[in-house]
SERO-4910 file (N, C-alpha, C, O; in steps of 0.05 Angstrom, whole numbers):
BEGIN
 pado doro    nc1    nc2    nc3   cac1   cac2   cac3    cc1    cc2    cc3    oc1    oc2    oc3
  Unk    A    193   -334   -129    194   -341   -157    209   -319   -172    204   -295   -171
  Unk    A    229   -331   -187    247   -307   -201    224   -310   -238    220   -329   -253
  Unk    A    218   -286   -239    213   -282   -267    210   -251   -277    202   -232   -264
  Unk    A    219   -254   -302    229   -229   -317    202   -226   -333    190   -241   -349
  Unk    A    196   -194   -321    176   -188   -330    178   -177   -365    197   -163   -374
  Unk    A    159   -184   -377    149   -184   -406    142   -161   -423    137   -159   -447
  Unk    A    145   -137   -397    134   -110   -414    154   -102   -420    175   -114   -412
  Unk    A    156    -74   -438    171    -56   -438    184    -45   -420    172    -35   -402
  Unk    A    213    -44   -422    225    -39   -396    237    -14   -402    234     -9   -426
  Unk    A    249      0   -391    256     34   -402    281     30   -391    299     41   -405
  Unk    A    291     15   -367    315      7   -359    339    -18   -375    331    -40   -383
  Unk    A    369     -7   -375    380    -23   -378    374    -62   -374    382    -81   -388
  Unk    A    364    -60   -359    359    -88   -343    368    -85   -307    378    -67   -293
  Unk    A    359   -112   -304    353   -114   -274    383   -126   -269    398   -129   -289
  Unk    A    392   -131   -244    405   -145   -224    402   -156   -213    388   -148   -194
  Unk    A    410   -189   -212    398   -208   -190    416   -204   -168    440   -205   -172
  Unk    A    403   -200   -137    413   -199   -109    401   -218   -101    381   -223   -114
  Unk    A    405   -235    -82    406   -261    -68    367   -272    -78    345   -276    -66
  Unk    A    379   -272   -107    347   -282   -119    329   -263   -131    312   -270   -146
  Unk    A    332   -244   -127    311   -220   -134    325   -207   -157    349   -202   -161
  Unk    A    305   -202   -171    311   -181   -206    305   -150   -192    282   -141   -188
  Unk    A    335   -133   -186    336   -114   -176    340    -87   -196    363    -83   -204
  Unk    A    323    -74   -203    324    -56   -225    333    -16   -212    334      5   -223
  Unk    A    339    -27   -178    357     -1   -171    365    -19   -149    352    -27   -130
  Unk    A    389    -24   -157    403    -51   -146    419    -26   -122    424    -36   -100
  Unk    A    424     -7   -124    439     22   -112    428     23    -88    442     18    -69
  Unk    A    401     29    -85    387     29    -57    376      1    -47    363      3    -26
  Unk    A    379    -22    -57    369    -46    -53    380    -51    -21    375    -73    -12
  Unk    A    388    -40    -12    397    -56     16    395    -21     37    406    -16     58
  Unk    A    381     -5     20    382     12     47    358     17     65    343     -3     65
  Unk    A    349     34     78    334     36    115    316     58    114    297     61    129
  Unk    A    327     80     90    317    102    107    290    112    104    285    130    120
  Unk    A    271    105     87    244    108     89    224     89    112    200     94    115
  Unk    A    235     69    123    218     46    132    235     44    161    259     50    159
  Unk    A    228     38    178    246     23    204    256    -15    199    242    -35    199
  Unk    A    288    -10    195    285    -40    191    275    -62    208    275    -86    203
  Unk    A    267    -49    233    257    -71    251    227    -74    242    215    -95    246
  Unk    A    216    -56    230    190    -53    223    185    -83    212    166    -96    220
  Unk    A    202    -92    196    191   -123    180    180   -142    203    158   -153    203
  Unk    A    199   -142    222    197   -166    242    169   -168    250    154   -188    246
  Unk    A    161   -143    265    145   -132    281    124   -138    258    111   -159    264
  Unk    A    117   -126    236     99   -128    210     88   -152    208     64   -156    204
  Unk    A    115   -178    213     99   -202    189     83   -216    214     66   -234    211
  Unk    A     94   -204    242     69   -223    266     48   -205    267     29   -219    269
  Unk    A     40   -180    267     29   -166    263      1   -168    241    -23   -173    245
  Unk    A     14   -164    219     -7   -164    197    -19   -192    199    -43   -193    194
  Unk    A     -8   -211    205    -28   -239    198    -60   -243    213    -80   -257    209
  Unk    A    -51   -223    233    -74   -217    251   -100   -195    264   -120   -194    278
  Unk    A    -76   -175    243    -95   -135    252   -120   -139    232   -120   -153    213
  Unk    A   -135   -129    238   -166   -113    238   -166   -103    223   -185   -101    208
  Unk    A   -140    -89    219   -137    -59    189   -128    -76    174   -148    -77    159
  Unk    A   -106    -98    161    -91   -103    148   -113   -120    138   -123   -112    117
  Unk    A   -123   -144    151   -147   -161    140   -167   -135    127   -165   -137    103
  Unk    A   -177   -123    131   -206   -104    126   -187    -85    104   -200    -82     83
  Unk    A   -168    -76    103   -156    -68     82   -152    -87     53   -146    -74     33
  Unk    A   -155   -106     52   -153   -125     31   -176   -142     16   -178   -153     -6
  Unk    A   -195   -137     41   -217   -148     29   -235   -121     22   -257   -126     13
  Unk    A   -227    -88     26   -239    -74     11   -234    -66    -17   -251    -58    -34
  Unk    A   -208    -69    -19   -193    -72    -52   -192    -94    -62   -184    -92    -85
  Unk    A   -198   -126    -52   -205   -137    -70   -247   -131    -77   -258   -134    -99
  Unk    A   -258   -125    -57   -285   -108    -74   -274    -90    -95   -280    -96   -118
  Unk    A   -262    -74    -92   -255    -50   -111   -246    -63   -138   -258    -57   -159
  Unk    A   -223    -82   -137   -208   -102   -162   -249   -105   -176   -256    -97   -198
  Unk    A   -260   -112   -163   -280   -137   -164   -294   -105   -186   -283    -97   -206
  Unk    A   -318    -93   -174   -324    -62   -186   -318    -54   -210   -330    -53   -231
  Unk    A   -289    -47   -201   -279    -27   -225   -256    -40   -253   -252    -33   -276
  Unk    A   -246    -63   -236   -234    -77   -268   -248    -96   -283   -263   -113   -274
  Unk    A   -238    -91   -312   -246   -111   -329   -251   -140   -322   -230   -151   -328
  Unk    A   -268   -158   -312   -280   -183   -319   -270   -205   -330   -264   -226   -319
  Unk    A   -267   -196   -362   -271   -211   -384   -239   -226   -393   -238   -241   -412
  Unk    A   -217   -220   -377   -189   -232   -381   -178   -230   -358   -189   -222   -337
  Unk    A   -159   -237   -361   -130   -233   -335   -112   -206   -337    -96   -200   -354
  Unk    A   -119   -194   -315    -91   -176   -314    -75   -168   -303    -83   -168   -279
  Unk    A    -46   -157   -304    -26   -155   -295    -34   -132   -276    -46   -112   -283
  Unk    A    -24   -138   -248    -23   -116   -228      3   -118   -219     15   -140   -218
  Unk    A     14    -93   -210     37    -88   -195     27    -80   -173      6    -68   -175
  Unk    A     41    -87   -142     34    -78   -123     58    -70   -111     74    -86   -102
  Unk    A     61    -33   -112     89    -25   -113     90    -16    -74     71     -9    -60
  Unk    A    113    -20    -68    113    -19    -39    100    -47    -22     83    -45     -4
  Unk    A    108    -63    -27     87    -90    -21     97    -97      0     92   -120      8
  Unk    A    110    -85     11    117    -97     42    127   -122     40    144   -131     25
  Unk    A    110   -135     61    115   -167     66     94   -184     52     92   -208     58
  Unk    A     79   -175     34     64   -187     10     41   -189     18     23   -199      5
  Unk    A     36   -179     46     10   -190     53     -9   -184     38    -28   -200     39
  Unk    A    -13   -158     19    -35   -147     -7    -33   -173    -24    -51   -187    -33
  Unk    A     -4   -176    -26     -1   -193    -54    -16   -220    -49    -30   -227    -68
  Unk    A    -15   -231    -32    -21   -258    -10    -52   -258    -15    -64   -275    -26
  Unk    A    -64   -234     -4    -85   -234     -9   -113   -226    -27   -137   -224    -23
  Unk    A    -92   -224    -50   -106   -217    -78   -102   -236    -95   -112   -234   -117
  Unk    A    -84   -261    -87    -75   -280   -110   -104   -297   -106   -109   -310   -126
  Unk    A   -128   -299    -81   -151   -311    -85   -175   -307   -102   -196   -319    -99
  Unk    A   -168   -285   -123   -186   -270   -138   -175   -288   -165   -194   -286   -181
  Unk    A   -155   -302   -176   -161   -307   -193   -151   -309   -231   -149   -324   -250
  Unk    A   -146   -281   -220   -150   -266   -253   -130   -244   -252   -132   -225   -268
  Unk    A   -107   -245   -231   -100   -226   -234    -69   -233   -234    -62   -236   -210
  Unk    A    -51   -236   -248    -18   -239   -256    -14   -211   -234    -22   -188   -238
  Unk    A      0   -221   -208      4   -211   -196     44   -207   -185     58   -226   -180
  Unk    A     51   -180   -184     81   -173   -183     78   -155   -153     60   -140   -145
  Unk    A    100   -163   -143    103   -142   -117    125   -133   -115    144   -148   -117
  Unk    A    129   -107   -111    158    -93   -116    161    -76    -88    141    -68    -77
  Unk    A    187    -72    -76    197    -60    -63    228    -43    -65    246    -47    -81
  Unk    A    226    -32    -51    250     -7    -61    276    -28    -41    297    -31    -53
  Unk    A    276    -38    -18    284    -47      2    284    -82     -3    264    -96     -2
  Unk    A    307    -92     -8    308   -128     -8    298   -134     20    284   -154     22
  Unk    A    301   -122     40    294   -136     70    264   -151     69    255   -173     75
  Unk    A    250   -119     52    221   -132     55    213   -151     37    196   -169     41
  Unk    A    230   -147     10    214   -170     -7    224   -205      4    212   -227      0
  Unk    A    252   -199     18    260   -231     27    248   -246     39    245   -270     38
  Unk    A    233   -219     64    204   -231     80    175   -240     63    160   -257     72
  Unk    A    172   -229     45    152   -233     21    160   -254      9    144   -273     11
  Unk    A    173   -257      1    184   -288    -21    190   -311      2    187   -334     -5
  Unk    A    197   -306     25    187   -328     40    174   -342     54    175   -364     65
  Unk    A    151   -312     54    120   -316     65    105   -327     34     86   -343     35
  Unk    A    114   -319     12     89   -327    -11    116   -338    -34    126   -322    -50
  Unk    A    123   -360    -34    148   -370    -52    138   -376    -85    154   -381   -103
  Unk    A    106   -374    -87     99   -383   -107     84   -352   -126     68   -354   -144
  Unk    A     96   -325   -114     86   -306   -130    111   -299   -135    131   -313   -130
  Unk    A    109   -276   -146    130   -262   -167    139   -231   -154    122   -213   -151
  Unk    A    162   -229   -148    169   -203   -120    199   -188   -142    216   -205   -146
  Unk    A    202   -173   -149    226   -147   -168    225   -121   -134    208   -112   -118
  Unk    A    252   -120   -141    261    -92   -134    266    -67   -146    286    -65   -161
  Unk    A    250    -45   -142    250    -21   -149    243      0   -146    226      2   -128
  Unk    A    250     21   -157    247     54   -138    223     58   -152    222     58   -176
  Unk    A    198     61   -132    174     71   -148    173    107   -160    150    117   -162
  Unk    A    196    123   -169    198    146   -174    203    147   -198    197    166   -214
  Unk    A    220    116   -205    225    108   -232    222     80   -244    242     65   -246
  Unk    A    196     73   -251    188     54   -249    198     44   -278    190     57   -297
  Unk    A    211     27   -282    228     20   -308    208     -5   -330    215    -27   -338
  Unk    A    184     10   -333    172    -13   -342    141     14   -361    123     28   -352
  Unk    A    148      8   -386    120     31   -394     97     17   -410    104      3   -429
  Unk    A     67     18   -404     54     10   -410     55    -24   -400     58    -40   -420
  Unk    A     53    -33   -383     61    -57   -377     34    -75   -356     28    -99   -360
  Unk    A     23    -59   -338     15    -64   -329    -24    -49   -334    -30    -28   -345
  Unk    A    -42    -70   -320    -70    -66   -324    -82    -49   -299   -100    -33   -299
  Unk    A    -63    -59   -275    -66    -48   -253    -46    -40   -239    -25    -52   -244
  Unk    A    -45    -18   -216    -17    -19   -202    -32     -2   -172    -42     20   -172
  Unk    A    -29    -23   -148    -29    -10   -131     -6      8   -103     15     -6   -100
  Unk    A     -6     28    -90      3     34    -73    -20     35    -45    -39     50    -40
  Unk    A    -10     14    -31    -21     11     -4    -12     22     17     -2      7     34
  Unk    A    -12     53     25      5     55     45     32     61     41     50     57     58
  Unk    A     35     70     21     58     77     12     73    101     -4     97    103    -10
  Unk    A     49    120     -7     60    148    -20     68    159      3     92    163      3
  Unk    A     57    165     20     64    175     51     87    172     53     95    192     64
  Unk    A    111    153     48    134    150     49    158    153     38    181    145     43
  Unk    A    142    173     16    153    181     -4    158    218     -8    139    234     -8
  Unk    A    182    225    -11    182    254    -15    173    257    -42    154    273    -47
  Unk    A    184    243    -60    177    250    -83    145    235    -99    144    219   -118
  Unk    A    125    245    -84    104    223    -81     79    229   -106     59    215   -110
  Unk    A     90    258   -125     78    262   -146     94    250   -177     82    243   -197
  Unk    A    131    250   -171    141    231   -186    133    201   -188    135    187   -208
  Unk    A    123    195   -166    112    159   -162     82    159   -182     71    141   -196
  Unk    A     77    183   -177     44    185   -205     45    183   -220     32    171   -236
  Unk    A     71    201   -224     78    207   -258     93    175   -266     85    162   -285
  Unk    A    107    170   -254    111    137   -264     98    122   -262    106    105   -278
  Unk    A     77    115   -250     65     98   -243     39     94   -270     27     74   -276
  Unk    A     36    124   -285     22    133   -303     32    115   -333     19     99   -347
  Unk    A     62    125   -336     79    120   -348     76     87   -362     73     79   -385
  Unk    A     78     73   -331     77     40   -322     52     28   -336     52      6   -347
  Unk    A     31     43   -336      2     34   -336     -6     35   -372      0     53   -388
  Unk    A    -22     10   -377    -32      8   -400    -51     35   -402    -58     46   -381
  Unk    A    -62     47   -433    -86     59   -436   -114     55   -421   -129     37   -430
  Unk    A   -120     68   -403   -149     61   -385   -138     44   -361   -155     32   -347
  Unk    A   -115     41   -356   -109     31   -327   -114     39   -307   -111     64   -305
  Unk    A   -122     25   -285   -137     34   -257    -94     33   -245    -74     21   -251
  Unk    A   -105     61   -220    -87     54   -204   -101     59   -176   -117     77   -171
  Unk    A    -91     38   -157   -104     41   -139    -90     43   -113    -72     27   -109
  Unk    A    -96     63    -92    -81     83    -76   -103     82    -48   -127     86    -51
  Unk    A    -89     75    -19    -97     84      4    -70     92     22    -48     82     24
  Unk    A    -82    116     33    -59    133     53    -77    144     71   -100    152     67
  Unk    A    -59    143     98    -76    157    116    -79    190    116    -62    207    108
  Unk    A   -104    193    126   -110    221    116   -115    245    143   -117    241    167
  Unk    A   -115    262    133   -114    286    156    -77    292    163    -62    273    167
  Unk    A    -69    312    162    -54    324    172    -54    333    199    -33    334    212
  Unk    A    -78    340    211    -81    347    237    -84    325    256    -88    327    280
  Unk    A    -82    297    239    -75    267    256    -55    260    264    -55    240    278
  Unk    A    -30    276    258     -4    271    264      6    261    284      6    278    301
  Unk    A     16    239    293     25    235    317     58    210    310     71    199    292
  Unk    A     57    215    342     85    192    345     85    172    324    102    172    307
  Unk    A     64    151    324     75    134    303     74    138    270     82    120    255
  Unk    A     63    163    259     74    163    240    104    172    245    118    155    233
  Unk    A    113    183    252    141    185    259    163    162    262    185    160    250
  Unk    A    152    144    280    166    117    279    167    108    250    190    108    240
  Unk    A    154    102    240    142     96    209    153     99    188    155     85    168
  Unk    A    166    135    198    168    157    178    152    164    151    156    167    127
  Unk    A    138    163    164    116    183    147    131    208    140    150    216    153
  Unk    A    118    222    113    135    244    106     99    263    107    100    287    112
  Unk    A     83    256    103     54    264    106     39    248    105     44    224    101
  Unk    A      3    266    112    -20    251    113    -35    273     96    -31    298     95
  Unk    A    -56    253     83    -69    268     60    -88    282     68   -100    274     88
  Unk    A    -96    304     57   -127    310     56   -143    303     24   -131    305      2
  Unk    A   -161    297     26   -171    288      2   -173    301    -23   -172    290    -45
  Unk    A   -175    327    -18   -170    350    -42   -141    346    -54   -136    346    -78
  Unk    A   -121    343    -33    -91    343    -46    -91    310    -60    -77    305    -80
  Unk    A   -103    295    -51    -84    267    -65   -111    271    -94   -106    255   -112
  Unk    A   -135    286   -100   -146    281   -123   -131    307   -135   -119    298   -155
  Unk    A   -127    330   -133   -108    344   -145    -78    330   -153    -75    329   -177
  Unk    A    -55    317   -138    -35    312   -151    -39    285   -175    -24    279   -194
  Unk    A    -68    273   -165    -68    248   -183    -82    262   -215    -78    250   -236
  Unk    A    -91    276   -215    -94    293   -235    -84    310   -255    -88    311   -279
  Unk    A    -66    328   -234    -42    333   -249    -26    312   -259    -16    317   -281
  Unk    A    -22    291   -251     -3    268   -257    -23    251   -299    -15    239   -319
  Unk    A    -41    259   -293    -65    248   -317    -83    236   -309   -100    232   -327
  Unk    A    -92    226   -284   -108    208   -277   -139    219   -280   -142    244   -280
  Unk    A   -152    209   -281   -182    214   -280   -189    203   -251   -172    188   -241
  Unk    A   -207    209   -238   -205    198   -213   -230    192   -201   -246    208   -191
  Unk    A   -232    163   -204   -263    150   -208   -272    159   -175   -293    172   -179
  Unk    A   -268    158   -153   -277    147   -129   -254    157   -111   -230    153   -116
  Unk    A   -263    172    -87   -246    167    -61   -269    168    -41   -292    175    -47
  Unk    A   -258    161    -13   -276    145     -1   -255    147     29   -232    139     32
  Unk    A   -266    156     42   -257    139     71   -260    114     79   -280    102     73
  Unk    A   -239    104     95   -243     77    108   -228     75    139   -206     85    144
  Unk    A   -241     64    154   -235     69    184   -256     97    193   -249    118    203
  Unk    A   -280     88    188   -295    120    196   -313    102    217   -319    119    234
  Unk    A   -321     82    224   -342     79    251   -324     70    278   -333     63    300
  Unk    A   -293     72    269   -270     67    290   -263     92    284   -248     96    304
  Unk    A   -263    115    269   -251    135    273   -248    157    296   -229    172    296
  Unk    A   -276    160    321   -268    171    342   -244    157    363   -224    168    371
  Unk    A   -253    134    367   -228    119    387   -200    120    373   -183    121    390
  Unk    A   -190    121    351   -179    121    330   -155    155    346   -134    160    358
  Unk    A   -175    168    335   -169    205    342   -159    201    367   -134    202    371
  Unk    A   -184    194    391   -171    183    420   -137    180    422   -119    196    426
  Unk    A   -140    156    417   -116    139    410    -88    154    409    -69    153    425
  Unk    A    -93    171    381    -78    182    368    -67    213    393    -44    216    401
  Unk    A    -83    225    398    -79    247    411    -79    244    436    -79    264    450
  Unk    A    -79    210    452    -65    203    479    -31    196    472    -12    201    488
  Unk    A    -28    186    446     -8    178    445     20    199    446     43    196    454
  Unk    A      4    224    435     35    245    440     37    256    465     55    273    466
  Unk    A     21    252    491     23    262    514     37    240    527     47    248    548
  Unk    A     41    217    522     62    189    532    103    200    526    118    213    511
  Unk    A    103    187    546    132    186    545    148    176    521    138    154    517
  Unk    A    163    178    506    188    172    489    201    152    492    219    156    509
  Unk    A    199    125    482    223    102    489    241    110    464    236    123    443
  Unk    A    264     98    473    292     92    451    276     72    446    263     82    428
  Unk    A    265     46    448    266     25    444    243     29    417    219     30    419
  Unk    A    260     32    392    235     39    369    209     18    364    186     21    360
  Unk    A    226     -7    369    216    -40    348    193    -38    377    172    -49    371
  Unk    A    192    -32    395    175    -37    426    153    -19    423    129    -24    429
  Unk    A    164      4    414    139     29    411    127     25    397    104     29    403
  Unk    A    130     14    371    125     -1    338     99    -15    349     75     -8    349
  Unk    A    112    -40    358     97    -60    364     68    -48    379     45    -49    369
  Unk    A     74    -34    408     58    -27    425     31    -14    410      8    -22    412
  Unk    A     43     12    394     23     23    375      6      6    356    -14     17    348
  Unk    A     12    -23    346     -3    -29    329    -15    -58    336    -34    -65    321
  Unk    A    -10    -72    352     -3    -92    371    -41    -99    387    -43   -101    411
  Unk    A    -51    -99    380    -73   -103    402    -80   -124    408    -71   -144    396
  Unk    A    -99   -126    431   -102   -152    448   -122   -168    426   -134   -158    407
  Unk    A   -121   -196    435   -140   -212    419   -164   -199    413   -171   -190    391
  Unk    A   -182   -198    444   -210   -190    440   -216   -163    428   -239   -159    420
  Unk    A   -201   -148    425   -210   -126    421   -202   -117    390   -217   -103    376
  Unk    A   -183   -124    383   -177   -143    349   -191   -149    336   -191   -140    313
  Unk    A   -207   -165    343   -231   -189    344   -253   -168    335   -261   -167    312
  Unk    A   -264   -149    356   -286   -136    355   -279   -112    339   -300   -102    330
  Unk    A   -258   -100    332   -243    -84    311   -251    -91    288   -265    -75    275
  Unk    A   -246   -117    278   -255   -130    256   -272   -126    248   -276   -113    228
  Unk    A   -296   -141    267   -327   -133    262   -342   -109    253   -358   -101    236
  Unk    A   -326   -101    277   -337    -61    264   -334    -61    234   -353    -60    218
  Unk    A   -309    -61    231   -299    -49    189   -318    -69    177   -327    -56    158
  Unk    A   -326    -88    175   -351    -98    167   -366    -76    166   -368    -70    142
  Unk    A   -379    -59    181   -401    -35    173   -387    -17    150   -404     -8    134
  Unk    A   -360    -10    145   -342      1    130   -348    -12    101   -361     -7     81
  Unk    A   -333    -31    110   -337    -50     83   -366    -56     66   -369    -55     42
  Unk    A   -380    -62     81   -412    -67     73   -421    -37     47   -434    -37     26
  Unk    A   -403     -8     65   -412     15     52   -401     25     31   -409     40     14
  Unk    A   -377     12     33   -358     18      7   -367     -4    -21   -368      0    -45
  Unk    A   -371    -18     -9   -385    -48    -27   -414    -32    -42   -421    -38    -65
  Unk    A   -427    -14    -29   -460     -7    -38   -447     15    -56   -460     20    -76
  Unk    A   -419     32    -52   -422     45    -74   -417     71    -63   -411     91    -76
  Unk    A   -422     68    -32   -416    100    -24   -387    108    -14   -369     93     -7
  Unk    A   -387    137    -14   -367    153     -5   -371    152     28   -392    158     38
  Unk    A   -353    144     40   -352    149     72   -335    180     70   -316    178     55
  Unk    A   -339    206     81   -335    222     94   -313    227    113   -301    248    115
  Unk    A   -309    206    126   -289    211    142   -281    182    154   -294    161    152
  Unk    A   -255    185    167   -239    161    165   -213    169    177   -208    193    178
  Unk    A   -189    146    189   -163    150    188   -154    144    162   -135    159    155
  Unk    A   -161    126    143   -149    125    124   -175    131     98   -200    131     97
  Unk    A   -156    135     81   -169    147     57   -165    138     23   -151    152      8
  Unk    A   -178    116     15   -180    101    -14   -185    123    -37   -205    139    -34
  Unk    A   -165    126    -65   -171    128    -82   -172    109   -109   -153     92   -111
  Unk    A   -194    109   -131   -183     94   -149   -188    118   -179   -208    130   -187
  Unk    A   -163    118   -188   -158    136   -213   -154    113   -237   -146     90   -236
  Unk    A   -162    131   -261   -162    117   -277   -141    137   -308   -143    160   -316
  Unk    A   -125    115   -316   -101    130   -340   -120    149   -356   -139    138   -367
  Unk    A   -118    171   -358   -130    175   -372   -114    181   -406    -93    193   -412
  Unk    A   -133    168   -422   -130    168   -450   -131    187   -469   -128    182   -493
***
C-alpha cells in the first residue's frame, strides 16, 4: 500500500522507487549492513522460528501494558525486515501501523508478504518525520547500526510527547560469535549501556528485561561450539544452518519461551537472556 504519511516531515519529500515512498532514495538499493541473501533465507525462516513467533507475542503483551487503550495509534516499526513484526501486530487492532527500511530488497519482500499495510524507505539516523508517531519500534536492529545513539536521538525527535519506544537487541558482548558476523552485527548490548545511551538520548526508561533466559544455557552452548567449526564461503548456507532448526525441536523451543513469556506478562525483570527488551518512554 503506497500512502503518504500525515505528520510532519523535516524532509524535502520522499521518492517513489518501484512503489515505495523513499525518503533516502541514495542508499535505497544498497547491502552493506544486512546480507542480501539474508531476505531469502529470513522470509522461510521467520514463518516458523521459536524466537521470531515468541518475539511478537511478547511486544504485542508490552503494546497491550504500557500504551494508551483509549484510541488508535500510530507506530513505526523502523528496520522491519520482511514485516514479520508488522504482520504480527496488525492483530491488535488499534494500532495505524508503518514499516520502514533503509534497504528496498527488504521492504519488496514485506509489501509482498503483507500488500494491505503501509511499508516507506528510510535511514533510521534521520528519521524525516517529527512528532509523528505514538509508538516506534526497533526489533533487532540498533546492533546494525554504527551510528545507533543517532537512531535515539531521531527516533526521540519522531515521537509524540510521552511516546513509548520500543527496543530488543541481543545482549552480552562476551556472546560474540560467527553469526553475528554473518549478520553484521556492529555489537551486543549490556544492559547498563542500552539504558545509559537511551537516556542520554531523553528517554525515561520504563522496563528492561531479558528474554531467551530458560534457553539461555543451550543458547551459550550453541554459540561457543559455533566458533570452534570450520568457515564456509557459502554465507546464505551458514545463515541458514545457524538459524534453521529441525521441526521437533522448534516445536519444543517454542514451548519453553512460553515460561519467558508467562514472566514478562506478570511484570517481571528476567536477569538474563540472549536477547534483551527495553521500553523507554519521550520524556517531557
Amino acid at each position: 500500500m503506497l500512502r503518504m504519511l500525515t505528520g510532519n516531515t523535516t524532509a524535502a519529500g520522499p521518492v517513489e522507487i518501484d512503489g515505495i515512498l523513499c525518503y533516502a532514495p541514495e542508499v535505497a538499493r544498497a547491502h552493506s549492513d544486512y546480507p542480501s541473501e539474508g531476505f531469502d533465507v529470513t522470509a522461510d525462516v521467520e514463518a516458523r522460528s521459536f524466537w521470531c513467533r515468541s518475539r511478537i507475542r511478547i511486544i504485542r503483551g508490552i503494546i497491550e501494558r504500557y500504551a494508551d487503550r483509549s484510541r488508535t495509534l500510530d507506530m513505526l516499526d523502523i528496520g522491519c525486515g520482511i514485516g514479520g513484526m508488522v504482520g504480527g501486530l496488525q492483530s491488535l487492532g488499534r494500532l495505524n501501523l508503518t514499516g520502514s527500511e533503509i534497504y528496498l530488497s527488504g521492504l519488496q519482500y514485506a509489501r509482498s508478504r503483507l500488500p494491505d499495510a503501509s511499508f516507506i524507505q528510510l535511514d533510521a539516523t534521520c528519521i524525516p518525520f517529527t512528532q509523528s508517531f505514538d509508538l516506534i519500534g526497533a526489533f533487532d536492529v540498533l546492533e546494525h547500526i554504527d551510528e545507533d545513539e543517532q537512531v535515539m536521538a531521531s527516533v526521540h525527535n519522531a515521537l509524540r510527547p510521552g511516546g513509548l519506544f520500543l527496543i530488543t537487541v541481543p545482549q552480552y558482548p562476551w556472546m560474540w560469535s560467527h553469526l553475528d558476523e554473518i549478520v553484521h552485527h556492529k555489537r551486543r548490548y549490556t544492559r547498563s549501556e542500552l539504558r545509559r545511551k537511551l537516556q542520554a538520548a531523553g528517554f525515561d526508561v520504563l522496563r528492561t528485561t531479558s528474554f531467551v533466559s530458560l534457553l539461555f544455557p543451550p543458547m551459550v552452548l550453541s554459540r561457543f561450539m559455533s566458533r570452534a567449526r570450520a568457515r564456509s564461503a557459502d554465507t546464505a548456507k551458514e545463515f541458514e544452518s545457524e538459524v534453521n532448526l529441525p521441526g521437533p525441536l522448534n516445536a519444543a523451543f517454542d514451548v519453553m519461551m512460553r515460561v519467558d513469556e508467562a514472566l514478562i506478562a506478570m511484570g517481571l525483570s528476567l536477569p538474563m537472556g540472549g536477547s534483551l527488551l527495553a521500553v523507554a518512554r519521550k520524556r517531557v
